[in-house]
N, C-alpha and C positions, 0 to 999 in steps of 0.2 A: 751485491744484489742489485738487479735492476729495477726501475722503478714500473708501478703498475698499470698496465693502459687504462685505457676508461673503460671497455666493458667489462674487466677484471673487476675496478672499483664496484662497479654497479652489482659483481656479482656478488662480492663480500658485501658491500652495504646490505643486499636482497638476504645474502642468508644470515646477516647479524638482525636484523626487523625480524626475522622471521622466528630464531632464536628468543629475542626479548617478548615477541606474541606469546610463543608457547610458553614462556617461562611463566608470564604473567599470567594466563590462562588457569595452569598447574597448579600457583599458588596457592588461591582461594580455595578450590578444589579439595586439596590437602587437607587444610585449616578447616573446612565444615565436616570431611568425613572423622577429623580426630574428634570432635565434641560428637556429644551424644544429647545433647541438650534440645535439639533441634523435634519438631513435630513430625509427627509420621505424615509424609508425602500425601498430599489431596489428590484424589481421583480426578484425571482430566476431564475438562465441559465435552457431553457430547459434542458430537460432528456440529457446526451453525457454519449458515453464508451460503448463498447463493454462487453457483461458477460464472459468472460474468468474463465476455470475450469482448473487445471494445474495436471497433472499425474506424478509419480517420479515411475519407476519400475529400481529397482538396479542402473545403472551407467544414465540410459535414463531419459530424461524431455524431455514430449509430455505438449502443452499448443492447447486447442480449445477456440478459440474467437468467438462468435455470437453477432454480431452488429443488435440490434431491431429498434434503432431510425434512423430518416430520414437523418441524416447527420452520415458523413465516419466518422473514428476514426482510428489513427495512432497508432498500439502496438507496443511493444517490450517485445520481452523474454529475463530475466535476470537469469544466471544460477550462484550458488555458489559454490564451490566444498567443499568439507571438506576436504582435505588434503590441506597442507602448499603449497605443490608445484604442485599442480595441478593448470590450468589455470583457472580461473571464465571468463567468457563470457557473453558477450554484444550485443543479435541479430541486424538485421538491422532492422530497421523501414517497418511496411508490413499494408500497408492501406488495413482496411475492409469496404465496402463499405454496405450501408443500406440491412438488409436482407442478409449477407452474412455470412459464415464461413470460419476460415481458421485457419490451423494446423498447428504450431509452434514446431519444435524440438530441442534439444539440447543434452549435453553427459558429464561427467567428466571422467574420467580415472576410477576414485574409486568411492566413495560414493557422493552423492549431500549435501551438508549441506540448504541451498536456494534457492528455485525458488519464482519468484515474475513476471509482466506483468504491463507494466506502459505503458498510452494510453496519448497522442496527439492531439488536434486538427489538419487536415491536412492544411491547412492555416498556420499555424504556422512554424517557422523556429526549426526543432529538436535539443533539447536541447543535450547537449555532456553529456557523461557519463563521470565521473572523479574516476573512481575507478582503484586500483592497480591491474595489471595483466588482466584487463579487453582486450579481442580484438571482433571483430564481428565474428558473427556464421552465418551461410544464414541457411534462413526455409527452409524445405522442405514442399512443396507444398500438 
């Protein structure tokens, strides 16, 4: 028998990973449907979140939020810089209210490495950002 090239190797290594995924997948799976012990399935949260689309041109991040659903939703723009000592920033919380949009901006010195928009319930008490060199940025309107 000859032995195996490498992208043979690679192909058996891909379908034994992929084998041990589904196995381990299956498993649990199995193991919940045999008890009966378990609570009757909760009704999913209506629809929440605004669809947010996020723009990067050179040093600027522009983020548009359009909230469809009947209840407000609490965003924020988070911006990353790709330089070491450029500041990342942490906007402030900017409720969108049913039917509405609203234009979230931000900036690094140099280049962006991340932008990202994490939404809220307004009810809720905002959760604190814990990241290094992170401060608030205000939207503009």
């Amino acid at each position: 028998m000859r032995p195996l090239r490498t992208a043979e190797r690679r192909v058996v290594a891909l379908v034994a990973l992929l084998l041990t995924a589904l196995a381990a997948l299956a498993g649990p799976s199995v193991v919940r449907a045999a008890t009966s012990d378990d609570p009757a399935p909760v009704a999913p949260d209506e629809p929440f979140g605004a669809d947010c689309r996020t723009l990067v041109r050179g040093s600027h991040v522009i983020a548009y939020c359009h909230n469809p659903y009947p209840d407000a939703d609490r965003v924020r723009l988070h911006t990353e810089c790709a330089r070491w000592w450029d500041i990342d920033a942490d906007a402030a919380p900017v409720e969108v209210a049913p039917a509405q949009t609203v234009r979230l901006t931000d900036r690094c010195w140099k280049e962006v490495r991340a932008v990202w928009v994490t939404h809220e319930k307004p009810g809720a008490p905002p959760t604190p950002e814990h990241r290094r060199g992170g401060v608030p940025s205000t939207p503009t309107p």
